[in-house]
C-alpha positions, -999 to +999 in steps of 0.1 A: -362-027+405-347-015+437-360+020+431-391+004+427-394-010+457-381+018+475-410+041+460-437+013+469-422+018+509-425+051+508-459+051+495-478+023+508-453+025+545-453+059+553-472+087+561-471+121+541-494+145+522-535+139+529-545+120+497-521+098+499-526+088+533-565+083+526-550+060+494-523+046+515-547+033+545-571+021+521-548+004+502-538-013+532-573-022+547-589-030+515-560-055+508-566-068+546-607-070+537-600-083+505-577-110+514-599-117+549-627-117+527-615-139+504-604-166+529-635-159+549-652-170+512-633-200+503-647-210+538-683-200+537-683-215+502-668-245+512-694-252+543-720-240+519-717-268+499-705-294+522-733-287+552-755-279+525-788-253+527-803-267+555-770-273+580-757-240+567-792-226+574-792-232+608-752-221+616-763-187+597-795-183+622-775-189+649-742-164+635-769-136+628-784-140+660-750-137+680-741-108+656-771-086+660-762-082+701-721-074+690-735-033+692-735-041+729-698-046+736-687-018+716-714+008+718-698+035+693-667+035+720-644+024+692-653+052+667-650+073+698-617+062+714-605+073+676-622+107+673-611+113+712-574+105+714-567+120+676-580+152+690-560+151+725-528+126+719-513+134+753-543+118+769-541+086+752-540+064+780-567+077+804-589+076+777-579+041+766-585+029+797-616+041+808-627+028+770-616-005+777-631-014+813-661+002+796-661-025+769-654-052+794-682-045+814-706-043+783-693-077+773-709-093+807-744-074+795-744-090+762-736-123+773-763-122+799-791-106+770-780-134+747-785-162+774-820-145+779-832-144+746-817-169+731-854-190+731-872-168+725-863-155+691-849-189+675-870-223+671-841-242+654-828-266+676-796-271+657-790-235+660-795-232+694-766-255+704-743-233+687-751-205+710-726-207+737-695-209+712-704-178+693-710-159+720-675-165+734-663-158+697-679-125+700-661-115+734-626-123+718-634-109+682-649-076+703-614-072+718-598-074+685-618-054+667-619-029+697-575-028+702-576-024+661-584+011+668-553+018+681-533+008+649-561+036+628-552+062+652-516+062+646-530+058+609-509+023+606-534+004+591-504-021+576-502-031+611-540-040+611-534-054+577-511-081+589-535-094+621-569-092+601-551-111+570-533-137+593-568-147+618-588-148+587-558-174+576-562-193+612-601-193+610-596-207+572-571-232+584-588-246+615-626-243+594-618-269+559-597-289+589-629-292+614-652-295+584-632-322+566-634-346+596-666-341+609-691-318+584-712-304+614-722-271+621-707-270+656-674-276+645-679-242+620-684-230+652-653-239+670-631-230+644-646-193+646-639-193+684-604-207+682-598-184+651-611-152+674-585-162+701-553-165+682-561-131+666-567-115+694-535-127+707-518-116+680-531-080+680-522-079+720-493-089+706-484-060+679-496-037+704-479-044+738-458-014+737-490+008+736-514-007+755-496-024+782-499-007+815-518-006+846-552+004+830-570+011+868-543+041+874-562+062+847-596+046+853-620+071+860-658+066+867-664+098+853-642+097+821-659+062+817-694+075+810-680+104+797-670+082+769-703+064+769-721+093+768-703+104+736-707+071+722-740+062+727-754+074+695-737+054+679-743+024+696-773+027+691-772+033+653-751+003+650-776-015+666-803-001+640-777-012+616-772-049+627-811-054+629-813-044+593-789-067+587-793-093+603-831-093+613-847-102+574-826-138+583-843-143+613-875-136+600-868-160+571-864-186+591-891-177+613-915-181+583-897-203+564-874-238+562-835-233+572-830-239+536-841-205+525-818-195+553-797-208+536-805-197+500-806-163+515-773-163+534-749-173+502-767-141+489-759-123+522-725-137+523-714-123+490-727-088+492-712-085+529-677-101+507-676-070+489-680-046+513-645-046+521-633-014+500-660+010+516-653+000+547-618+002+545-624+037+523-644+052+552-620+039+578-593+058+560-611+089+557-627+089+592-588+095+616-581+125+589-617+145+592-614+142+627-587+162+628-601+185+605-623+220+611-620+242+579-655+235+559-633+238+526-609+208+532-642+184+547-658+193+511-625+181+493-618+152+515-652+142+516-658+147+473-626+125+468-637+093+488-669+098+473-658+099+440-633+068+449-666+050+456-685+055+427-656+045+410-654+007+424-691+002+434-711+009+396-684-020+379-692-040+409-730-037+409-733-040+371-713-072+371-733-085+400-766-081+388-758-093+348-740-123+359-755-135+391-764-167+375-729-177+371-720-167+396-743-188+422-734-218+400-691-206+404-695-204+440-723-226+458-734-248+433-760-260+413-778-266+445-780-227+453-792-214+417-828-205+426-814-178+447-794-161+417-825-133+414-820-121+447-783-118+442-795-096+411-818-078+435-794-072+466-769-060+445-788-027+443-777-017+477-740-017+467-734+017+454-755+032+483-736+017+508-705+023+496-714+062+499-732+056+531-707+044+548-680+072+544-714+099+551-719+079+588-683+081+600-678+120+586-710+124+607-695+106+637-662+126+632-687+156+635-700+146+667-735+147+647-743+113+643-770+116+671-796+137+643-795+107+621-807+079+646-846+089+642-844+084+606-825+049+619-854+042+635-882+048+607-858+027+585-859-001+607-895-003+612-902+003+571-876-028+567-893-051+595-933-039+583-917-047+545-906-082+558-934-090+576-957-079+548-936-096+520-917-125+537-938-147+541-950-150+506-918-143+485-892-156+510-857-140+509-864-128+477-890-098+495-858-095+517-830-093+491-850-060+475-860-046+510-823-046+516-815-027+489-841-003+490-834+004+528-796+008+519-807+039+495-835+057+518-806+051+544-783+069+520-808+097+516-813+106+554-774+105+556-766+128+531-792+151+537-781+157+571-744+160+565-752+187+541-765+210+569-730+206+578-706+205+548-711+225+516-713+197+501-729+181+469-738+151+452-747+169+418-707+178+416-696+145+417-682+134+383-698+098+377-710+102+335-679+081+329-684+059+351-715+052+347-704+048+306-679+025+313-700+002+332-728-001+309-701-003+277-687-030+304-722-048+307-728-048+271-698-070+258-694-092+285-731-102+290-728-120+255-692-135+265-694-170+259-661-175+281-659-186+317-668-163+345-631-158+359-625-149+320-656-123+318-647-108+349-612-100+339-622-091+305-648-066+324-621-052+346-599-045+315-629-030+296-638-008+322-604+008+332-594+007+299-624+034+289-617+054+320-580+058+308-589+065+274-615+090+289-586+105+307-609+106+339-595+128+362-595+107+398-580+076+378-554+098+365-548+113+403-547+084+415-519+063+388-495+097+389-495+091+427-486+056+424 
């Protein structure tokens, strides 16, 4: 036992060879997603059924709204501070500083351009009241976010772990609490707010031995938009990103009740659930290709979280779109079953987005993020004509399939471009077994007349349990390194 847990701290606690960092981090910020996630879930499903479609419609309007102007604040300088201080340590502080009055400053413009617009782009007047709280949510959240870099660049994502798992706790806490004594979307809201705070502390906290010093020393109005310069690409990506995101919503609700908001949103909700494990994959990946020149070991590190992908998005899609039924009904409700096909449509976009987002942050670790923002734009515009052509006949379920087909043109730009870059191939990825696995998968438990919870692990067991007796390669890799 003791040897045990000796090799678990030298696995998942330290820092050695380059797979098993990429493993290790992941490891680490998947749990943190997954267990965020989770917590975040229990929440959302909880206020989902208590506020119900309409009440929850109108926090969601007023969340996605917020969240579409959170590109301001960070602008890319997060991705940047990483790609920056990996490549010159020594200048850590200088270029922390100058990246964090930067961010302050932004803050103050996103405030003021939410203030502004706030009228303009939302009619509900149960959404507009919830306004002001979010937006202070988004200043501390920001911060957190933007101070979690520091824990990636000194690859100790355990340390991010612990204060993404433990504000996710708080906001879980504080949200059944607020909702239990008064069932209002307001105080959702405050809970989210108080929830930021405390995290933000917390991280302040873990960090004040690297972050604690006199910031205007090394400030620098040239280093500043230095940085900014550097970072503006992908600012304005993330931008493109949030209005793909976030923008269908709006125009939901624009044409339609804050029911199908809300309809939409525990569709939304879900998907966004389970994007924990890519983004935690492509934030492990990202810290090591920075550091990285030689074409050769891009191509390897690049094939192996691809692979890693494929591996835990087909099970995931395949489940999502055969059981989405039971799903809706396990998690929201009969209340929320009409919007079980656009579950089965949305969950399309999975796969490509897992891939996606690993090709975006090699691309920013390249400094060649910049090439892809013009196909960014045509995206946008084919997802907001798409909406606006589709909307306001089929609802969110025009939306739910616009998503997913914008997630794979998105996926094609992306990997077209980083080829020019990397000799690098999809056609040498080895996905046959997965891909057999999931469908063998599909095929006994869509005739399961067992639970969900029992189907799921039954699925999980079947799908493994092929790839071992497959002998697949990356599995294999990945157990002998355990």
């Amino acid at each position: 036992m003791r040897q045990l847990i000796l090799s678990f701290k030298n696995y998942f606690l330290k820092n050695s060879s380059e797979e098993q960092r990429i493993v290790k981090n992941s490891f680490w910020l998947a749990l943190a997603r997954l267990g965020g996630s989770l917590l975040r879930a229990i929440l959302i499903i909880y206020a989902f059924r208590v506020l119900g479609p309409t009440l929850q419609g109108s926090f969601s309007l007023a969340m996605n709204f917020i969240l579409i102007f959170s590109f301001i604040p960070d602008f890319g300088l997060t991705a940047i501070l990483i790609r920056e201080i990996s490549k010159f340590y020594e200048e850590r502080k200088k270029i922390l500083a100058n990246a964090f009055l930067a961010v302050l400053v932004l803050l103050f413009i996103s405030l003021l351009a939410i203030n502004f617009t706030k009228d303009i782009f939302i009619k509900d007047k149960v959404a507009l009241t919830l306004i002001f709280i979010l937006s202070l949510f988004l200043v501390f959240d920001t911060l957190r976010e933007f101070f979690y870099s520091i824990f990636r660049i000194q690859e100790k994502m355990e340390l991010q772990a612990l204060s993404h798992l433990l504000t996710n706790f708080l906001l879980f806490l504080l949200g059944i609490i607020f909702l239990k004594v008064n069932p209002q979307p307001i105080n959702l809201a405050i809970a989210y707010l108080l929830a930021s705070l405390g995290g933000f502390f917390l991280t302040i906290f873990l960090l004040r031995k690297e972050i604690f010093y006199n910031y205007f020393n090394f400030f620098q109005t040239k280093v500043a938009f230095s940085l900014l310069n550097k970072s503006w690409p992908i600012g304005l990506a993330n931008f493109l990103f949030l209005l793909l995101t976030y923008l269908d919503s709006l125009i939901v609700g624009w044409f339609h009740s804050s029911k199908d908001v809300g309809l939409y949103s525990s569709v939304v909700k879900l998907i966004e659930f389970l994007y924990f494990f890519p983004a935690a994959l492509a934030m492990s990946i990202f810290p090591i290709v920075s550091k990285k020149e030689d074409n050769e070991h891009l191509k390897k590190t690049i094939h192996f979280g691809s692979e890693l992908a494929i591996l835990i998005s087909l099970p995931m899609f395949v489940g999502l779109f055969i059981l989405a039924k039971d799903i809706i009904i396990l998690l929201y409700s009969t209340k929320y079953l009409e919007a079980s096909p656009a579950l089965s449509l949305i969950s399309f976009s999975l796969p490509f987005n897992f891939l996606l987002l690993i090709y975006i942050d090699v691309l920013i670790a390249l400094d060649k993020r910049k090439e892809l923002l013009i196909y960014d734009f045509f995206i946008v515009f084919i997802n907001f004509f798409l909406n606006l052509l589709f909307v306001p006949r089929f609802s969110y379920f025009a939306a739910s399939a616009i998503t997913s087909l914008s997630a794979l043109i998105s996926l094609i730009f992306a990997y077209l471009i980083l080829k020019k870059y990397v000799d690098f191939s999809l056609t040498s990825l080895h996905f046959v077994n997965y891909l057999f696995s999931s469908i063998l998968m599909a095929g006994v438990i869509y005739f399961l007349s067992l639970h969900l919870i029992f189907k799921i692990i039954i699925g999980v067991l079947i799908y493994f349990g092929v790839l071992w007796l497959l002998k697949d390669k990356l599995l294999l890799r990945i157990l002998k390194r355990q």
